[in-house]
N, CA, C and O atoms as CSV, one atom per row, in Angstrom:
chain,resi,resn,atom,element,x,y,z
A,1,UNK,N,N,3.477,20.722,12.193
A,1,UNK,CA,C,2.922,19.606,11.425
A,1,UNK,C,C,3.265,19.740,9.938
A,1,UNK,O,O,3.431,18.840,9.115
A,2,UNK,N,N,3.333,21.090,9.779
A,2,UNK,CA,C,3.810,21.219,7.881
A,2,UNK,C,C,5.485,20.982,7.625
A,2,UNK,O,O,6.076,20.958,6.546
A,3,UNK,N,N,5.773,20.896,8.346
A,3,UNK,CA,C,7.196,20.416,8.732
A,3,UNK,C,C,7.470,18.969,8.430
A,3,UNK,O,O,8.349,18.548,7.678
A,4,UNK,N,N,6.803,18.429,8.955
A,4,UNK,CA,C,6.986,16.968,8.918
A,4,UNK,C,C,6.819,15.972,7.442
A,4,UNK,O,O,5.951,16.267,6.620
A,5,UNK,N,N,7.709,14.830,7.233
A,5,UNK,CA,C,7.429,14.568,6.319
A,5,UNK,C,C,6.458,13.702,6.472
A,5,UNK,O,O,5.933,13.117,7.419
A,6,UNK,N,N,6.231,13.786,4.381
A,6,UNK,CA,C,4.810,12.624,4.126
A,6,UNK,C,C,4.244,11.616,4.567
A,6,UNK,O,O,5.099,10.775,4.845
A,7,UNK,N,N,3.276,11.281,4.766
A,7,UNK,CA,C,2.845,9.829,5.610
A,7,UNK,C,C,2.468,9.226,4.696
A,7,UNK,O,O,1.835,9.691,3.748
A,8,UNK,N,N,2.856,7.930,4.877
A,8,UNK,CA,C,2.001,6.677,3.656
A,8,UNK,C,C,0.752,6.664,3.973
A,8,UNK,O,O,0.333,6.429,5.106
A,9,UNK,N,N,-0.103,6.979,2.742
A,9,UNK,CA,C,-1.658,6.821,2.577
A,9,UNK,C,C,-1.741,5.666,4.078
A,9,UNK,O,O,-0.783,4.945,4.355
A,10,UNK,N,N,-2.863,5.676,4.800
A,10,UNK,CA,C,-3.233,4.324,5.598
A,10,UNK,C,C,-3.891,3.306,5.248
A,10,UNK,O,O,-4.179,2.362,5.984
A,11,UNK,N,N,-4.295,3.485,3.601
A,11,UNK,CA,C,-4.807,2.231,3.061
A,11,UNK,C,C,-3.564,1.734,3.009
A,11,UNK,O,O,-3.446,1.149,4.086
A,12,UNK,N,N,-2.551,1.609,2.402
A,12,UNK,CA,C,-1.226,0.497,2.688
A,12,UNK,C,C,-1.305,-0.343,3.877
A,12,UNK,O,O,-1.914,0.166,4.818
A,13,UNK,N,N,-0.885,-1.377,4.033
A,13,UNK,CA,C,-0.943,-2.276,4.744
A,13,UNK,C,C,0.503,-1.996,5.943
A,13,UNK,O,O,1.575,-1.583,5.501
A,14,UNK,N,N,0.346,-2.234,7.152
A,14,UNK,CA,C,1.910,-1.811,7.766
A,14,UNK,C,C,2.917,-2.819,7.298
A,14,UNK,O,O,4.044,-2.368,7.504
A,15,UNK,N,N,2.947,-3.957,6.771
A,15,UNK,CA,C,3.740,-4.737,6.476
A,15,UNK,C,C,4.684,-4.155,5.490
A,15,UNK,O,O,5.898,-4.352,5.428
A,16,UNK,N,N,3.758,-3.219,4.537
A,16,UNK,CA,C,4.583,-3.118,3.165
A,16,UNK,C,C,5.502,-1.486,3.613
A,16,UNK,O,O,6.034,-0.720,2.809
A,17,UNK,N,N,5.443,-1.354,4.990
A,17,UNK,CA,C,5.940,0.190,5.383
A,17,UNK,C,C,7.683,-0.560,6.095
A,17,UNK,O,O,8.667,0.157,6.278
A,18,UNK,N,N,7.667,-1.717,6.312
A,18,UNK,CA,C,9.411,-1.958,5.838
A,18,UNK,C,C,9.966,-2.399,5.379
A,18,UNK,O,O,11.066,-2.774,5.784
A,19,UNK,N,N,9.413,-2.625,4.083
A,19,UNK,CA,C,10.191,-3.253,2.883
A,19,UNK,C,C,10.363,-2.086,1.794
A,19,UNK,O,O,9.595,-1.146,1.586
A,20,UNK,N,N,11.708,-2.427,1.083
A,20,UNK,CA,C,12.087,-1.765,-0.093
A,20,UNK,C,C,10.464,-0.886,-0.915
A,20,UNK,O,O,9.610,-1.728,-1.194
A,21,UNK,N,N,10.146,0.259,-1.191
A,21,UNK,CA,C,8.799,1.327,-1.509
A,21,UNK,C,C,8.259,0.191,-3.284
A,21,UNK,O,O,7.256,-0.501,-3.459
A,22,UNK,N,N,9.356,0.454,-4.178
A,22,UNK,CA,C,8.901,0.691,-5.486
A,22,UNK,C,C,8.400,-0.073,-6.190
A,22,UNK,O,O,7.534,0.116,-7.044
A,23,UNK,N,N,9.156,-1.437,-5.733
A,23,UNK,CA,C,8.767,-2.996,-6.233
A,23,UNK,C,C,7.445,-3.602,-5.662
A,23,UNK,O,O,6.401,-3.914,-6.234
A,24,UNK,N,N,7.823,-3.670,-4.346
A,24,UNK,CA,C,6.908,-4.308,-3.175
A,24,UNK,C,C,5.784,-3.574,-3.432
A,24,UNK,O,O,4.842,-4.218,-3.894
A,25,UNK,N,N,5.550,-1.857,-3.181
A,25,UNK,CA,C,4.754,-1.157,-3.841
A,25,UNK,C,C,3.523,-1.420,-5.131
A,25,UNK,O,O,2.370,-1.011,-5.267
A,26,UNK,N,N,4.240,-2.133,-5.795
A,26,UNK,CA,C,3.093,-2.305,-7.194
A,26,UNK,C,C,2.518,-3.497,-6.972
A,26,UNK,O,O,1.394,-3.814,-7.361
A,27,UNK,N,N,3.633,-4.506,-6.045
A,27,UNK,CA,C,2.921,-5.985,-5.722
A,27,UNK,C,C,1.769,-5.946,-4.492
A,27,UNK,O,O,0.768,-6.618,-4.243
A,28,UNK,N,N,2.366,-4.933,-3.929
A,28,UNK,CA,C,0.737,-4.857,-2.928
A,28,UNK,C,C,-0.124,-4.546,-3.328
A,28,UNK,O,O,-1.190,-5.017,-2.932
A,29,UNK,N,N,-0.058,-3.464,-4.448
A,29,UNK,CA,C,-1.035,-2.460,-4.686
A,29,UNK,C,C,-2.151,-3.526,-5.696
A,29,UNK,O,O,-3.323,-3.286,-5.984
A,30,UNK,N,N,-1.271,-4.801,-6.102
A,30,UNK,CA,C,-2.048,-5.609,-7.683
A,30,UNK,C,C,-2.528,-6.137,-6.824
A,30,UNK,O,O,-3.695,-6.286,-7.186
A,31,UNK,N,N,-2.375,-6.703,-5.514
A,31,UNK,CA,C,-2.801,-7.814,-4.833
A,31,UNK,C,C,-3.946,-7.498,-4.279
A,31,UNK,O,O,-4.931,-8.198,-4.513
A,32,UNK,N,N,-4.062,-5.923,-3.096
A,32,UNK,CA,C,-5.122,-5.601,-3.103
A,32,UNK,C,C,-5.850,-5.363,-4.312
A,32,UNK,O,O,-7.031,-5.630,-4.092
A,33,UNK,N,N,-5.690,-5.012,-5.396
A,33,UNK,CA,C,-6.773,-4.767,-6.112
A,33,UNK,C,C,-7.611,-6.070,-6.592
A,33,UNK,O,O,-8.801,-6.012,-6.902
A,34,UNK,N,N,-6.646,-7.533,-6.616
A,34,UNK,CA,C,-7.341,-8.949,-6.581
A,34,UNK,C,C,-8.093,-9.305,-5.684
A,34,UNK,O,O,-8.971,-10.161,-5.793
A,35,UNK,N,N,-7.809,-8.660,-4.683
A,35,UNK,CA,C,-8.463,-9.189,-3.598
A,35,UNK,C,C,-9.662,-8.165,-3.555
A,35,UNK,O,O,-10.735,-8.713,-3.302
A,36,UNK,N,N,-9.732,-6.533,-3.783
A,36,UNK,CA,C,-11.036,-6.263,-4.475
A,36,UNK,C,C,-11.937,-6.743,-5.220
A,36,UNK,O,O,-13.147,-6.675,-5.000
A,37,UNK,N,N,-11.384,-7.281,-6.188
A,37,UNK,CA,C,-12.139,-7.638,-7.388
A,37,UNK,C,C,-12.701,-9.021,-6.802
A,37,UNK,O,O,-13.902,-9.147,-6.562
A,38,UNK,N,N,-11.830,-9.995,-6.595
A,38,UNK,CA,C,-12.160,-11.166,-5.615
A,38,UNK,C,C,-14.004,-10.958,-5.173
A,38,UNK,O,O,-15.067,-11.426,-5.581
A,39,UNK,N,N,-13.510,-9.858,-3.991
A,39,UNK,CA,C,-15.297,-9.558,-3.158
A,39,UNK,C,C,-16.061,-9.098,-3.828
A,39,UNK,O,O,-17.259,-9.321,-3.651
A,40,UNK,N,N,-15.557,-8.222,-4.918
A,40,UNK,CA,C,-16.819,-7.799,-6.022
A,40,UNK,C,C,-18.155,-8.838,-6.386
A,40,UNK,O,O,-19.376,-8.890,-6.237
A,41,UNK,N,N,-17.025,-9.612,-6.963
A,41,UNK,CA,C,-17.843,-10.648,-7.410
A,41,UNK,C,C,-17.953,-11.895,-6.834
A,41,UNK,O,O,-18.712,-12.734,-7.318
């Protein structure tokens, strides 16, 4: 198992696990956090 490589956190969504990491990456990451903030309040 220490062998193996890294796993994407499982908060990521599977959608964003086959698209390009770095871009798509910051656009999911803003979106969930709108959509946090969204239910906050």
């Amino acid at each position: 198992m220490r062998g193996s490589p890294p796993v994407l956190p499982p908060l990521l969504p599977t959608a964003t696990r086959s698209t390009p990491p770095n871009r798509d990456d910051e656009e999911s990451l803003s979106f969930m956090l709108t959509l946090i903030n969204k239910i906050k309040t």
